[in-house]
C-alpha positions in Angstrom: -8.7 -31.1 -7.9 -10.7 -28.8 -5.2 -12.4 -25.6 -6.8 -9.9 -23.1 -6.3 -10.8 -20.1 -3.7 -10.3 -16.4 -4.7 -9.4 -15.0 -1.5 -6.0 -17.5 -1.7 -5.2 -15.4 -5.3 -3.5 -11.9 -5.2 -3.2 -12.0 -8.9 -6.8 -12.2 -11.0 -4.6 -14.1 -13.9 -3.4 -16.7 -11.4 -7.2 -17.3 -10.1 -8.1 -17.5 -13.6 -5.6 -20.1 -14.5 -6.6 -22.3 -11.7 -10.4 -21.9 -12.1 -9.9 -23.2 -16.5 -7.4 -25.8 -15.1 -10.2 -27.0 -12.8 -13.1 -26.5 -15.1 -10.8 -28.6 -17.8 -10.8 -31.7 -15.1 -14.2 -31.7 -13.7 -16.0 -30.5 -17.0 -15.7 -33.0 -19.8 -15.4 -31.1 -23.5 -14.6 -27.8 -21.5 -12.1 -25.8 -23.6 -11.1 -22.2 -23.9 -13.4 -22.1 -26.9 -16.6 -23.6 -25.1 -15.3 -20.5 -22.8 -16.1 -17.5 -25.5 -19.0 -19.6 -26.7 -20.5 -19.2 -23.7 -18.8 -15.3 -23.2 -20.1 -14.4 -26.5 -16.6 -13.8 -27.1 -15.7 -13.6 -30.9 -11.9 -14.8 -30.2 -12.0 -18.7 -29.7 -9.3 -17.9 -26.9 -10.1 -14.7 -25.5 -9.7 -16.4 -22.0 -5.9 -17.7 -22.5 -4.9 -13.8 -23.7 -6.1 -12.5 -20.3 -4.5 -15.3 -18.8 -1.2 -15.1 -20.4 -1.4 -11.0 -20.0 -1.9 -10.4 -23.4 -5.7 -9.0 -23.3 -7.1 -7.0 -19.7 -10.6 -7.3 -19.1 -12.7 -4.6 -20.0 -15.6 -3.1 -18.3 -17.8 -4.5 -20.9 -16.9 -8.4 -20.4 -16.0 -8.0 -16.2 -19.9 -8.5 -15.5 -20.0 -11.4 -18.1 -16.6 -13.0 -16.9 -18.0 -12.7 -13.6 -20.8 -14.0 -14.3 -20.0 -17.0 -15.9 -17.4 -17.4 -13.1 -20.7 -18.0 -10.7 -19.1 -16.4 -7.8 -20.9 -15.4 -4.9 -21.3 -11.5 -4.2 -18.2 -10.9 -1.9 -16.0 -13.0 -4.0 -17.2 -11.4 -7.0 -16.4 -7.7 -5.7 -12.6 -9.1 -4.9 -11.7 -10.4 -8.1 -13.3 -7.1 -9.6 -11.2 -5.3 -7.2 -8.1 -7.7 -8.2 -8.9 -6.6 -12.1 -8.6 -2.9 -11.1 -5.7 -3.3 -9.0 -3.7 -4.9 -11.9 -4.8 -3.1 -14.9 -4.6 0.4 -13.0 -2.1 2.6 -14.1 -1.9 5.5 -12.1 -0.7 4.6 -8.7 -3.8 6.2 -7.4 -6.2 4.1 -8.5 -3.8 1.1 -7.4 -3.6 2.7 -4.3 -7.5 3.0 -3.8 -8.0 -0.7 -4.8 -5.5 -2.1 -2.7 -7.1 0.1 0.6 -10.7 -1.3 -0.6 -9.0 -4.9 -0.8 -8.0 -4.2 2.8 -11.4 -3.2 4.1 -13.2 -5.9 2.5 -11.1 -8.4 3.7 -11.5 -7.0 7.4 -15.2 -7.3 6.7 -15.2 -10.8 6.1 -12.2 -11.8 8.2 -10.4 -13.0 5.7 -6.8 -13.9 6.8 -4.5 -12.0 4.4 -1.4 -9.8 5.7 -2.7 -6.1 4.7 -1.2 -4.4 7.9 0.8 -2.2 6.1 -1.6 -0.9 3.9 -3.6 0.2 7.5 -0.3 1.4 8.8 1.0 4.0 5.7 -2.6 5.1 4.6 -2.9 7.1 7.5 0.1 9.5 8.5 -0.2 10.0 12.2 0.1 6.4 12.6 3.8 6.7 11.9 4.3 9.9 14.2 2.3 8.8 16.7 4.6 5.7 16.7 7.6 8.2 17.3 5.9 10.2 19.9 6.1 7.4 21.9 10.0 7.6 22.0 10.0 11.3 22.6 11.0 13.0 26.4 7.7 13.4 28.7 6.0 11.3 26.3 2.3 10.6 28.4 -0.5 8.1 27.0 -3.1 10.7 27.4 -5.3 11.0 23.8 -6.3 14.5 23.9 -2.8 15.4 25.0 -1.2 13.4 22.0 -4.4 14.9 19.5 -2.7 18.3 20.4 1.0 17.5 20.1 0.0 15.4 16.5 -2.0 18.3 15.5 -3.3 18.9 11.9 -6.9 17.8 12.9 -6.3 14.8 14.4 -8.7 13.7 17.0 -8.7 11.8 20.2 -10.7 9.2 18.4 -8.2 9.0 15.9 -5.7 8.4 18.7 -7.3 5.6 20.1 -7.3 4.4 16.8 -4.1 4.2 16.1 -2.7 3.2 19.0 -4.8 0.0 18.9 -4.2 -0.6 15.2 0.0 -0.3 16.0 -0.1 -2.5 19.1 -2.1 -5.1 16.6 0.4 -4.9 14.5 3.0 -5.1 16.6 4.9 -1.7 15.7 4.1 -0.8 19.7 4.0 -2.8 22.5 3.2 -2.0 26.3 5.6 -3.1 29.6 4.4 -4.5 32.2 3.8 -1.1 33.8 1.8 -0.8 30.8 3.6 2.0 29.4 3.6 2.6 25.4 7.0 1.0 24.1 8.1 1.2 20.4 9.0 -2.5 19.0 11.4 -2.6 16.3 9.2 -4.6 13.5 8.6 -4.6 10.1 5.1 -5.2 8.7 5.6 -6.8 5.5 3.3 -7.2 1.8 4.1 -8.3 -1.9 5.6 -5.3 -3.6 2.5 -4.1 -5.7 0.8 -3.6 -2.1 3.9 -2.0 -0.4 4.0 0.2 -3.6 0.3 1.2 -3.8 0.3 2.2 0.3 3.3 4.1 -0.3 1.6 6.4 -2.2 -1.0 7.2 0.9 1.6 7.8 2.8 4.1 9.7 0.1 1.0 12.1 -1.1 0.0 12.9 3.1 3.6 13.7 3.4 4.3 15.6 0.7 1.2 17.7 1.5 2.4 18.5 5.0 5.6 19.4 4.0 3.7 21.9 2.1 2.1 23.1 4.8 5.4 22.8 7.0 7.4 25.6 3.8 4.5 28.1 4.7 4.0 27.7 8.4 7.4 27.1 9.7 10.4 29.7 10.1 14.0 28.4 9.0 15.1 27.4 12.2 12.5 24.6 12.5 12.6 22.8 9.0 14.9 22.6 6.7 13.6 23.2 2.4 16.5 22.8 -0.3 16.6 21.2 -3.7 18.9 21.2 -7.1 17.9 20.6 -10.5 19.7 19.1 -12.8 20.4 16.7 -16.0 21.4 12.8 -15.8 21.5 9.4 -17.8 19.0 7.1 -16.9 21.8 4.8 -16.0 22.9 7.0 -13.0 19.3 6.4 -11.5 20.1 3.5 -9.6 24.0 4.9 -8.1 21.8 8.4 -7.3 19.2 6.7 -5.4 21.9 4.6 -3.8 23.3 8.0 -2.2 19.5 9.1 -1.0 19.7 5.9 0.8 22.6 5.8 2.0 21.9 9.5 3.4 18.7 8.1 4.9 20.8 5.8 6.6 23.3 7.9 8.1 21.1 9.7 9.5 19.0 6.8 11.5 22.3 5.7 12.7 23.2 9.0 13.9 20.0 9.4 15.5 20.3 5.3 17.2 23.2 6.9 19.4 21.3 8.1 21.6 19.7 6.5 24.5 15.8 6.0 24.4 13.6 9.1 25.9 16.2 12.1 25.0 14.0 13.3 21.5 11.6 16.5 22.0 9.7 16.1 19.0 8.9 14.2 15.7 10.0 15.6 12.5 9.9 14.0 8.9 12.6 13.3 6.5 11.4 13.5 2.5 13.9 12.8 0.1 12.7 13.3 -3.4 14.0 12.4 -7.0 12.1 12.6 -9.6 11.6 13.6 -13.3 10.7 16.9 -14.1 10.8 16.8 -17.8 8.1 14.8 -20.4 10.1 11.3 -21.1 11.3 11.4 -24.4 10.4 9.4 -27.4 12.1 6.5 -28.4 13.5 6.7 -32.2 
């Protein structure tokens, strides 16, 4: 049995696992006690606990775990990064460790699919994507800095542009002309879910903007309140989606280079009230 890598782990529990089962073959009398003798760990199997999701690690043992781990500097800062990400509740915090997983692993070339983190962390990546289909459209980056507005630059243009044709979400003819590509870019769900919020929180903020900026005739604001079951959770967001839906289709009618401009479509559904306590 080889040592196991932590760049081939996405889970910190799962490295874990594979670096005892390891250490149990290659290290005659190793056990998860000899483990907290050498942690100073007062529970004989304070390892198995994190393992089995029973015990996190705490930002008193990390440095010792780490340490006793002997993993070199990089290595080390990704499995503390793989800690935070799974032992982070707020979706922020996920959020932030999975975009710092991202840019470590670009540092160091490491080959794991993060393209969607890149693409949803940064909003004008998706409407710059769309400008592309849009009437007029012209590959010109302080032209496109204007029509994007908000602060974006020309730098940020070029930027994006590259980082969607890398990823496949554009593509150019052989006149070299900007094309949109119908293509997914896919990740586990806890990374989809922790970009998602990047995008959801930009979004949310320009819609914001959009309510005080923008007269009726340009956007559209409504909204209801009201009281269900938590079993009519999944049927109601089966409508939003299906809404969603029927409005792509609508909009895939038409032939390619008819829109004028890019607009964004937020459906939201959420709790409003503090969840109540269980008897």
């Amino acid at each position: 049995m080889t040592r196991p890598t932590i760049f081939d782990y996405e889970d910190y529990r799962l490295f874990l696992h594979s670096w005892y089962s390891w250490m149990k073959e290659t290290k005659p009398g190793f056990s998860y006690r000899a483990f907290s003798k050498w942690a100073g760990f007062a529970s004989p199997n304070h390892l198995q606990l994190i393992i089995q999701g029973k015990r996190n690690i705490t930002q008193e043992t990390l440095a010792t775990i780490v340490k006793l781990l002997k993993l070199p500097k990089r290595e080390a800062r990704y499995f503390e990064l793989l800690v935070e990400l799974n032992q982070a509740f707020a979706p922020e915090a996920k959020a932030r460790a999975i975009l710092e997983i991202s840019r470590l692993l670009k540092k160091f070339n490491r080959n794991i699919e993060h393209g969607q983190i890149e693409y949803l962390a940064k909003w004008y990546y998706a409407v710059i994507r769309e400008l592309v289909t849009t009437k007029d459209f012209r590959e010109d980056r302080h032209l496109i800095a204007r029509r994007v507005g908000h602060g974006v630059s020309p730098r940020q243009v070029d930027e994006a542009v590259r980082k969607l044709t890398e990823l496949g979400l554009l593509i150019r003819e052989k006149s070299g002309r900007l094309q949109q590509k119908n293509s997914i870019v896919t990740t586990g769900s806890e990374t989809t879910e922790a970009a998602s919020y990047f995008y959801h929180d930009q979004m949310i903020s320009l819609s914001a903007k959009a309510l005080r900026e923008q007269g009726p005739k340009e956007r559209h604001f409504s909204g209801i309140t009201l009281a269900c079951r938590r079993e009519d959770i999944p049927e109601i967001t089966q409508i939003l989606d299906e809404c969603r839906r029927q409005v792509l289709s609508y909009l895939d009618e038409r032939s390619p280079g008819e829109d004028d401009e890019v607009y964004q479509l937020n459906l939201q559904f959420f709790r409003v009230t503090k969840e109540r306590k269980k008897p």
